[in-house]
Structure formats: structure tokens, C-alpha cells
TIVEX-843664 format. One record per residue: residue number from 1; chain; x, y negated, z of N, C-alpha, C, O in turn. Coordinates in steps of 0.001 Angstrom, whole numbers. Each point is the difference from the previous one (the first is absolute). Layout:
  nr kette     n.X     n.Y     n.Z    ca.X    ca.Y    ca.Z     c.X     c.Y     c.Z     o.X     o.Y     o.Z
 NUM     A       X       Y       Z       X       Y       Z       X       Y       Z       X       Y       Z
...
//
This chain:
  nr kette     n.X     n.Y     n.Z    ca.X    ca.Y    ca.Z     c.X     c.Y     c.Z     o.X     o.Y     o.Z
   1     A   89979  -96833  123740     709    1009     778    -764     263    1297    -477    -999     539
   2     A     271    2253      86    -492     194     939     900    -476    1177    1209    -172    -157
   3     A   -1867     -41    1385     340    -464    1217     609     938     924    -457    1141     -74
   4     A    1561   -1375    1098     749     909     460    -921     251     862   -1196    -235    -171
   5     A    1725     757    1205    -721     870    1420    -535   -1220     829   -1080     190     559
   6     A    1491   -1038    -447    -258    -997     737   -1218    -862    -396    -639    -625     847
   7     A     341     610   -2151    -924    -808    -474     212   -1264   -1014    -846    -822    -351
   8     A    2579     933    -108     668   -1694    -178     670     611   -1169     813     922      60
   9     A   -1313   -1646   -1358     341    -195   -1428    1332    -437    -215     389   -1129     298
  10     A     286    1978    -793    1767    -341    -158     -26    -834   -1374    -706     614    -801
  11     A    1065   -1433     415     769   -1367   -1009    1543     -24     102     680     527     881
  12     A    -329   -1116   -1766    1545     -28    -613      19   -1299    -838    -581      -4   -1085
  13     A    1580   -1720    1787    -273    -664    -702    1723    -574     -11     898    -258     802
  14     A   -1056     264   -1711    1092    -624   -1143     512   -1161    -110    -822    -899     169
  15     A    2141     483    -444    -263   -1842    -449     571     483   -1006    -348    1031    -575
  16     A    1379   -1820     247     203    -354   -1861    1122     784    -285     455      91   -1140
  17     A      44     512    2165    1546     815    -296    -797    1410      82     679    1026      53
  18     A   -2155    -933     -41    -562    1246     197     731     658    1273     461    1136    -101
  19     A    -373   -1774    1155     627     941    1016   -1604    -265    1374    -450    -886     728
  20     A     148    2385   -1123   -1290       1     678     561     554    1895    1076     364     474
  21     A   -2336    -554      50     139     300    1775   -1823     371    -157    -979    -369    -649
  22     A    1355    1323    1705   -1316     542     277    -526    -556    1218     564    -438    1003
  23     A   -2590     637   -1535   -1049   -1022    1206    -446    1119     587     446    1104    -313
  24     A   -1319   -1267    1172   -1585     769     291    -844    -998    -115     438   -1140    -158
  25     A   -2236    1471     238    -861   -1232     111    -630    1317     466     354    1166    -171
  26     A   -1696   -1867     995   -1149     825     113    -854    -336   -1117    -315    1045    -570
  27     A    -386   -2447    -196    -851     291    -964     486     262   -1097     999    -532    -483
  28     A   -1925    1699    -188     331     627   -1476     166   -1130   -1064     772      33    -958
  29     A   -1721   -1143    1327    -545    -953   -1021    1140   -1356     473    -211    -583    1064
  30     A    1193     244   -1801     599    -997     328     481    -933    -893     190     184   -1202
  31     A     -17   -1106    1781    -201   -1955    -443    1255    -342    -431     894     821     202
  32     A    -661   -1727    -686     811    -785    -309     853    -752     785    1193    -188    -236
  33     A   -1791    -216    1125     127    -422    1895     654     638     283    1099    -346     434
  34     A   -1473    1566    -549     908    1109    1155    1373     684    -637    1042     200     625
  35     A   -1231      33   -1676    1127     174   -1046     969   -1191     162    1187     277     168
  36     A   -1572   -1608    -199    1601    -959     101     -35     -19    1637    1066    -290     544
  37     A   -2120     553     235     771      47    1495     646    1095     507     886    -321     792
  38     A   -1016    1545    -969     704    1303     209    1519    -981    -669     908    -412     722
  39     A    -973     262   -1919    1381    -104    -647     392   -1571     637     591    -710    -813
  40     A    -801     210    1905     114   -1282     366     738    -792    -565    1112    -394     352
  41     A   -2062     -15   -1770     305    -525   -1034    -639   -1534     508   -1190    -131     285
  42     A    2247   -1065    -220    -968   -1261     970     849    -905   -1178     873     434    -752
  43     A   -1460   -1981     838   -1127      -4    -304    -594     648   -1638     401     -68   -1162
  44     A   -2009     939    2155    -459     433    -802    -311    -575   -1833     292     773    -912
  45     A    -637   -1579     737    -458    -532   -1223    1032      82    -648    -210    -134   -1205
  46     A    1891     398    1638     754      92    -521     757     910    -921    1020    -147    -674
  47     A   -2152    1485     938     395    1403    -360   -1037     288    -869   -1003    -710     -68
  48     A    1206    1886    -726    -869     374    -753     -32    1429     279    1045     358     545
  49     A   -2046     766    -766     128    1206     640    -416     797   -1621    -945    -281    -737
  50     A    1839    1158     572    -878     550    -943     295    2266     345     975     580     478
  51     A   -2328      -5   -1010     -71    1307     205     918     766    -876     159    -449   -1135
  52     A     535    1642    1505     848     162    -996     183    1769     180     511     705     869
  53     A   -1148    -455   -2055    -524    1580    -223    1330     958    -853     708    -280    -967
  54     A    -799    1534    1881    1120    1050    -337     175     204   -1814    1018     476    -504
  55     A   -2253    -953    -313     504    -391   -1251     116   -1114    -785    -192     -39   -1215
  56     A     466    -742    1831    1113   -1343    -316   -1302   -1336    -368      69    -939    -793
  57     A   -1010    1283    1581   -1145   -1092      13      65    -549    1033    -196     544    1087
  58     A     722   -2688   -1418    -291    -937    1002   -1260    -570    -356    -404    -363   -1105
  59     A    -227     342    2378   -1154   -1210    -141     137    -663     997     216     399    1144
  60     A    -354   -1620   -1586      14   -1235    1391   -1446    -322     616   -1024     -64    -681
  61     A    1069     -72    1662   -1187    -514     914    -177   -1097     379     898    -739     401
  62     A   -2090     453    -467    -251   -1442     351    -872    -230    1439    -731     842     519
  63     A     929   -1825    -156    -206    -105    1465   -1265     644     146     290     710     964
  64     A   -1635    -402   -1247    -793     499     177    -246    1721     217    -836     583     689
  65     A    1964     -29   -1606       3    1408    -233     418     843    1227     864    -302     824
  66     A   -1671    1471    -851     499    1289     679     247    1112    -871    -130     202   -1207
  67     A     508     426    2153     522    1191    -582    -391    1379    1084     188      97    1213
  68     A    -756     817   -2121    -230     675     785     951    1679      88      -1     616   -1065
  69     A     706      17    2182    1185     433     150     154     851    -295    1077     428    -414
  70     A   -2589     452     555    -612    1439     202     -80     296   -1978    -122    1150    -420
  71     A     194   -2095    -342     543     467   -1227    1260     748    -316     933    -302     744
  72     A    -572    1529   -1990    1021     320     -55     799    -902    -685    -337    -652    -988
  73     A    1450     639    1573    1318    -488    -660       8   -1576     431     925    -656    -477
  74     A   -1780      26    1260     152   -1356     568     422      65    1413    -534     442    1017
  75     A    1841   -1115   -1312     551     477    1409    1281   -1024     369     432    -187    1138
  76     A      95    -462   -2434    1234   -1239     -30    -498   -1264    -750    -766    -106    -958
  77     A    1203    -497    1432     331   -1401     122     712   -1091    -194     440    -233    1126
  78     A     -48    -578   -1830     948    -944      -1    -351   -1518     333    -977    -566    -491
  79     A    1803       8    1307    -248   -1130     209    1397    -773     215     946     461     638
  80     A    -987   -2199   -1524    1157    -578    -484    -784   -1068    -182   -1164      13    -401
  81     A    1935   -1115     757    -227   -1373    -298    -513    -311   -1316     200     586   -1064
  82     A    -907   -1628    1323    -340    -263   -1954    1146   -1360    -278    -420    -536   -1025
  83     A    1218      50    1335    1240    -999    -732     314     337    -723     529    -948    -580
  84     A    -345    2343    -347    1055     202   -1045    -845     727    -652    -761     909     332
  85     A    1078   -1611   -1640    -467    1166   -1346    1114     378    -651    1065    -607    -120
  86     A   -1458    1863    -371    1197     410    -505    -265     -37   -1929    -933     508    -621
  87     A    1776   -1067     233    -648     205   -1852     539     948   -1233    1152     -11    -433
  88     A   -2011     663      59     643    1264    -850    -743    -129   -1671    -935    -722    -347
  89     A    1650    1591    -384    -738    -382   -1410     177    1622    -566     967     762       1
  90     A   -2619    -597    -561    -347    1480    -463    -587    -688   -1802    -924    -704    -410
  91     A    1992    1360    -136    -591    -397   -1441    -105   -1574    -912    -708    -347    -946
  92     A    1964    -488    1891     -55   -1301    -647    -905    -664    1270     219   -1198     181
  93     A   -1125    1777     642    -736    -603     451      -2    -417    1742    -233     910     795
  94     A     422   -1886    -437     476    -592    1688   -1279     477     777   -1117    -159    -493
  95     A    1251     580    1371    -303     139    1310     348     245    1080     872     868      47
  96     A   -1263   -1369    1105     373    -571    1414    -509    1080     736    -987     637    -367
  97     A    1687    -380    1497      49    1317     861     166    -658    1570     686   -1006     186
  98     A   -1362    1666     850      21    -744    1526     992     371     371     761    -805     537
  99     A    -389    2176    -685    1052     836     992    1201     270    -740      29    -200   -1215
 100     A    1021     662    1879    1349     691    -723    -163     705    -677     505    -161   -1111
 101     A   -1409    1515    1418    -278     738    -333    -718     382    -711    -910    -789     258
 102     A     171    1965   -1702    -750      43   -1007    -383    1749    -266     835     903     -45
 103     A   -1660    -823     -39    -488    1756    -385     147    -809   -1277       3   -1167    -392
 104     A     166    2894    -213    -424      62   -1631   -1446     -97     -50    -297    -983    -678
 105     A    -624    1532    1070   -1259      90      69    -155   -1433    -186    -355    -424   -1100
 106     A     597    -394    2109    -377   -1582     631     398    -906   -1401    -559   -1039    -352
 107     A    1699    1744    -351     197   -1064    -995    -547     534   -1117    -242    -808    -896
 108     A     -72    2180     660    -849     219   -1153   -1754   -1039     179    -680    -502    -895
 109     A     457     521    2370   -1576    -868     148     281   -1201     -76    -956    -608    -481
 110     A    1999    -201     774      36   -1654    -678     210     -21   -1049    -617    -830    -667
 111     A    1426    1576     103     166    -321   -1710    -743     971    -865     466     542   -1002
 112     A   -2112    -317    1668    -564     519    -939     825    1407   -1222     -33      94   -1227
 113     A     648     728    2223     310     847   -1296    -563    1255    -309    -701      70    1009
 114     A     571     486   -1330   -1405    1205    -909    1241    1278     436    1214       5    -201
 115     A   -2011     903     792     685    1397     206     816     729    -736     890     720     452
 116     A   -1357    -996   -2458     644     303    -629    1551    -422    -722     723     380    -922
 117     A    -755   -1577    2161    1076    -892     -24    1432     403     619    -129    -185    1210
 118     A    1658     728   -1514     479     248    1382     714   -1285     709    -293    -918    -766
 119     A    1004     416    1726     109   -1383     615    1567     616      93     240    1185     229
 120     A     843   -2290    -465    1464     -13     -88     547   -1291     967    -387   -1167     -73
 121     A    1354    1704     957     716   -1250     549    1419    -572   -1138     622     798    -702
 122     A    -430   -1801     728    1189    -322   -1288     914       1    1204    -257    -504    1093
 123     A    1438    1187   -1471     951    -277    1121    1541    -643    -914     268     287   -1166
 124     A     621   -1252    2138     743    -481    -396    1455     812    -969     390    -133   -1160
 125     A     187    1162    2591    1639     502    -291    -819    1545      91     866     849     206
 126     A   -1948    -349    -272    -274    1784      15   -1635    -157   -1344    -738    -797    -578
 127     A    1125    2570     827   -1825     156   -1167    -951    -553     708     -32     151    1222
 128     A    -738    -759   -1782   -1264    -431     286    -754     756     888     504    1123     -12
 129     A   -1551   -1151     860    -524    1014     515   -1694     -93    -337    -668    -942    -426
 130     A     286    2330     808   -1482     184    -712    -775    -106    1904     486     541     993
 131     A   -1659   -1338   -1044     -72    -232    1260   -1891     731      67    -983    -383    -635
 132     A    1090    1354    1521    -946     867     464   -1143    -520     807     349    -988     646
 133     A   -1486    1293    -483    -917    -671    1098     804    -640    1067     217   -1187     241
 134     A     161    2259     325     468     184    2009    1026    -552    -411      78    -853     883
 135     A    1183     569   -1833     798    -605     177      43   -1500     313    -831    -838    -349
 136     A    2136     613    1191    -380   -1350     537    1322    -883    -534    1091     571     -21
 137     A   -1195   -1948    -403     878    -731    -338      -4   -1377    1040    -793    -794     507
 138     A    2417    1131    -572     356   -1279     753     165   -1261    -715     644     -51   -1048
 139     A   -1229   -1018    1599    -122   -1300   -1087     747   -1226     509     -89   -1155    -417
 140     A     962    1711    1555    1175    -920     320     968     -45    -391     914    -144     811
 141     A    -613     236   -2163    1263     432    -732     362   -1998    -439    -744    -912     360
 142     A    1781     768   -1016     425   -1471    -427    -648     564   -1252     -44    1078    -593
 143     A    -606   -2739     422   -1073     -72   -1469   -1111     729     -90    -245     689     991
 144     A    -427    -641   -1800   -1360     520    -333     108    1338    -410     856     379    -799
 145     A   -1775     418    1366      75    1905    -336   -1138    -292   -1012   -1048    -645      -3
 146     A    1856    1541    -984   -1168    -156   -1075    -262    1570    -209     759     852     460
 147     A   -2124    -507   -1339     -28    1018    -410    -770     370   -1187    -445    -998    -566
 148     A     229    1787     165    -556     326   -1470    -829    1107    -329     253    1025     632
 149     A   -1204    -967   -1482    -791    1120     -80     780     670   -1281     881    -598    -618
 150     A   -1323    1907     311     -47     603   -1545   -1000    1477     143    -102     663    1033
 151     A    -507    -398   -2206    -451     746     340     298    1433     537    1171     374      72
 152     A   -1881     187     189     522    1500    1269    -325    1146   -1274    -910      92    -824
 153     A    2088     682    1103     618    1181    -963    -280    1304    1207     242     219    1187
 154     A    -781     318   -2138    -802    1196    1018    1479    1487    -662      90     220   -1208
 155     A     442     224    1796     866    1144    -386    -225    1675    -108    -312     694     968
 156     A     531    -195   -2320    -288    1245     176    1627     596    -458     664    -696    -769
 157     A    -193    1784    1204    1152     954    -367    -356     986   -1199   -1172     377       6
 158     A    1819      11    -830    -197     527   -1441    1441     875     -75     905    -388    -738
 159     A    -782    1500    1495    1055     428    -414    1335    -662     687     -58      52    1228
 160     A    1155    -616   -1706     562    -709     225     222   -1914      -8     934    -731     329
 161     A   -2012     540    -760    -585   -1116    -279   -1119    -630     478   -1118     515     -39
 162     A    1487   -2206     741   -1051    -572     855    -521    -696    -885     800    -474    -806
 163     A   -2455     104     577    -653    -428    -552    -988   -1322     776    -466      75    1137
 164     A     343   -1005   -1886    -709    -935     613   -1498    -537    -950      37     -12   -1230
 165     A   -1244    -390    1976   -1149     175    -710    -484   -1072    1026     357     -59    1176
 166     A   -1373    -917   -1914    -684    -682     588   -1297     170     663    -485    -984     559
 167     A     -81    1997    -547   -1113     408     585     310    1331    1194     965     763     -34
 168     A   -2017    -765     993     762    1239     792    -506     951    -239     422    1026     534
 169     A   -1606    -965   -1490    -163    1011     -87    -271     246   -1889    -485    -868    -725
 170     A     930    2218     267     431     516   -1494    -179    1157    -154      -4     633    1056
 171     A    -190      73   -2168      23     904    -338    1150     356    -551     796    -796    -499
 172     A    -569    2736     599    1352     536      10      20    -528   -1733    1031    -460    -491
 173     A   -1656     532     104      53    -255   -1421     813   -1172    -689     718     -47    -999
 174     A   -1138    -909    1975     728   -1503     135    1032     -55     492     747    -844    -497
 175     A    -336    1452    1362    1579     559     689     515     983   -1253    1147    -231    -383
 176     A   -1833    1240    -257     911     276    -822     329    -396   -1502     708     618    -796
 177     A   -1611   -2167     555     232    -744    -977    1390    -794     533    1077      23    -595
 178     A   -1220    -388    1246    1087    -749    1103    1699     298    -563     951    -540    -565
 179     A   -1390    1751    1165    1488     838      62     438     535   -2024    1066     506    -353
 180     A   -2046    -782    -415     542     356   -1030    -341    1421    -486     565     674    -861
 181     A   -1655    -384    1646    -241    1686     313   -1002      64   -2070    -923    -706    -408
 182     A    1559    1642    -194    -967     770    -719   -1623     366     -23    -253    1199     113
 183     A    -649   -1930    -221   -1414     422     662    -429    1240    -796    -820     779     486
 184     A    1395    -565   -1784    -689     988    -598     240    1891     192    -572    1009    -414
 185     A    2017   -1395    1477     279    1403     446    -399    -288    1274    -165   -1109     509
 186     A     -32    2603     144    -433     510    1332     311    -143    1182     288    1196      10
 187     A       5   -1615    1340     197    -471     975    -407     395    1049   -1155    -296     304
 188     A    2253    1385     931    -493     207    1335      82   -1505     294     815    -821    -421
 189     A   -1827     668    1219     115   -1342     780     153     464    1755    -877     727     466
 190     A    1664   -1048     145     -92     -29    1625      37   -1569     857     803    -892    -273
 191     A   -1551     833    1036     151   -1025     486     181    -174    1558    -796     110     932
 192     A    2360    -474   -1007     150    -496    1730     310   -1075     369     726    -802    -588
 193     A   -1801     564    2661    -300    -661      29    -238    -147    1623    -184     922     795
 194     A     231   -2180    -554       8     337    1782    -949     957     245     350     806     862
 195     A   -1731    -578   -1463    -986     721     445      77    1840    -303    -739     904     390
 196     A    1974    -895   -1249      37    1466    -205     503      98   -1531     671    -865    -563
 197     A   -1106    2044       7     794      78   -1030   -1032    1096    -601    -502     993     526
 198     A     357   -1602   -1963   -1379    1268    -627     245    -890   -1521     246   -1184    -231
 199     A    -452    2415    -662    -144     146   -1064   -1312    -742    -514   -1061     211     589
 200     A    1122   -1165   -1791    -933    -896    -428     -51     123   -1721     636     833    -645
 201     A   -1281   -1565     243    -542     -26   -1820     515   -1181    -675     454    -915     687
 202     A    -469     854   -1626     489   -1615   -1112    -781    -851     489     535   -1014     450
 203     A   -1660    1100    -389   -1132    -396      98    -287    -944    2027    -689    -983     272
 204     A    1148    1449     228      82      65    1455     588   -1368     374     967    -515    -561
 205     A   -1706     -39    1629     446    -894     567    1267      10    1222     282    1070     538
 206     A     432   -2327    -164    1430     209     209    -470   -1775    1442    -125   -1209    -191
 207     A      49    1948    1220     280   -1056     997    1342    -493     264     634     233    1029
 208     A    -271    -870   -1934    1281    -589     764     277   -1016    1210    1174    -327     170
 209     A   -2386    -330     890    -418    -299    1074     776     597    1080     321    -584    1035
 210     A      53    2194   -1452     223      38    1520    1199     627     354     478     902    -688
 211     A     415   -1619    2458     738    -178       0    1273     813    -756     -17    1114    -522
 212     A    1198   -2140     663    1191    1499   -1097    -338    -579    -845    -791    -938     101
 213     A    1599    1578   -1801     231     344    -989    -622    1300    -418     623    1047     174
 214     A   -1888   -1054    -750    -617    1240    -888    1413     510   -1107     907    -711    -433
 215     A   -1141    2104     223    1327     732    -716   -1271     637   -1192   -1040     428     502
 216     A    1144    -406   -1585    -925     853    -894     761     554    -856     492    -522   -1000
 217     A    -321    2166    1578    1124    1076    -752    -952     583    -960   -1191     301      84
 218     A    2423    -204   -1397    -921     -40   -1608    1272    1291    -219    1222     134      71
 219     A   -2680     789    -432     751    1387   -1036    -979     575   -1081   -1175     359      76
 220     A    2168    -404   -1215    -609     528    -813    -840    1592    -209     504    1123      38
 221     A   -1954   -1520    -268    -812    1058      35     535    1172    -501    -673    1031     -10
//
């Protein structure tokens, strides 16, 4: 982030309830040092500091590291004692967490899960929930938060009918095998879509990637 009028790099640091307060510093390039003393976090060895980016990426620092400010989107901070781990289970499988707190992002990178994966919180007395990068989970609940993968269902609209497909991207052809469609008779195809709306072929590829629900209105030639 660029520097105000004055010359002094604004930071935003956090503890574990994520309830951030705003710094200044004059150097762009800053320490680990200065990060738990702004947050007069004492004694030091006692805290752990980690960087924490507007899309749901923690990285922790180790006493040696800087950071430099004048990057985009580095700009918060968290810092929290290291006494408590917190323990959660993704897929049968245990792992230990520093803070209360959890991005989706953060738990898709410990438990190794593949993009084509989508990530589920199991919840007790409501539906389950589907948990997003930036979303953040609280891991102070009684007992262990568990969660679960399955694979990610990409959605296209067919008329009155939602369709689900494992790849995001298909041909209308495959959407209109889908739906039960006749291939051997004729087919306006239209396709809408956050990006607009235009007439396409059997043959034609079908981004279902992007944001929304794609609609693909079918009339006979």
C-alpha cells in the first residue's frame, strides 16, 4: 500500500477475535520486532504473528522475516499467543490450528485439497455449510469442527431445470445430452451469462466458471 502524506505506512493488526486497531510506521520494510511491539504483545517469544491477506491467506512469520508494505494487499496482521491449539478434522483426518479463527483458503492449504474439490463445514442442529476462500470459521465451538470435501458441481439452467456437471467447462451438446434433449432435431441455442447473452452452436463451448448460474434457452429450429 502506498504511504500517506506524511511518509508513514498504515498496518492493521489483529489478535484472535480478529478485532483489528490501526498503526502508522515510517519503514515500508517491516520486522517481526516491530509488528509484536506496535501490538505490545510482551513477553515476546510468547506470540506468534502471522500476515493475513484480503483473500483468506495466513502465513506465519518467523523471527527473521520482513515484510515489505509497499506490496498490494499486505497491510493486516494478526498476533496471539501460541498456548492454544485449536483441533479440527477435514476428511477423517486431525489437524491442529494456532488461532480461533480459520479461512477457507487456510484450511483448503493444510489439508492439501485440490481446487476441484468443494470444502463443507458439518454442522450439528442446521444444513451443513459450503465454506468459500474468504470465509472464516470459528473453531471455538464445544468439540471438534469437522469438515468434509466432495466434489464441486459446476451449474447450468436448461429451461426450467438446474443441472449439475463435473467439469466447468462443456459443450452445449453435453448440456443438451444432460437435459434429455433430442440431438437429431434442430436447436436455437442462446446462452446467458454474467458476460452477456449471444447465440451459440451444439458444438460450442459453455463456461460455467463464471459468477451466477448460466441459463441455456433451447428452441426448436
Amino acid at each position: 500500500a502506498p504511504p500517506d502524506q506524511e511518509g508513514a505506512y498504515g498496518l492493521r493488526i489483529g489478535d484472535e477475535d480478529l478485532a483489528f486497531t490501526d498503526h502508522q510506521i515510517n519503514d515500508p520494510v517491516v520486522t517481526l520486532e516491530q509488528i509484536l511491539g506496535l501490538a505490545d504483545a510482551r513477553p515476546k517469544d510468547e506470540f506468534d504473528v502471522y500476515e493475513f491477506r484480503h483473500d483468506g491467506t495466513f502465513t506465519r512469520l518467523d523471527a527473521a522475516a520482513t515484510v515489505d508494505l509497499r506490496q498490494e494487499g499486505i497491510e493486516s496482521f494478526l498476533v496471539f499467543r501460541t498456548d492454544r491449539a485449536f483441533r479440527l478434522i477435514v476428511d477423517d483426518e486431525r489437524y491442529d490450528w494456532g488461532i480461533r479463527r480459520i479461512s477457507g483458503k487456510a484450511l483448503r492449504e493444510i489439508a492439501n485439497i485440490t481446487p476441484d474439490m468443494e470444502l463443507w463445514e458439518e454442522l450439528r442442529e442446521q444444513p451443513d455449510r459450503k465454506i468459500e476462500d474468504t470465509d472464516l470459521v470459528d473453531l471455538n465451538h464445544p468439540g471438534t469442527e469437522k469438515f468434509y470435501t466432495r466434489t464441486r458441481a459446476w451449474k447450468l439452467k436448461i429451461r426450467q431445470n438446474i443441472y449439475e456437471f463435473t467439469a466447468s467447462c462443456i459443450t452445449a451438446r453435453q448440456a443438451l445430452e444432460a437435459a434429455g434433449f433430442d440431438l437429431k432435431k434442430g436447436w436455437d441455442l442462446v446462452l446467458v451469462s454474467a458476460s452477456g447473452r449471444r447465440e451459440i452452436k451444439i458444438d460450442d463451448k459453455i463456461d460455467l466458471s463464471e459468477p451466477g448460474i448460466e441459463k441455456l434457452r433451447v428452441k426448436t429450429s
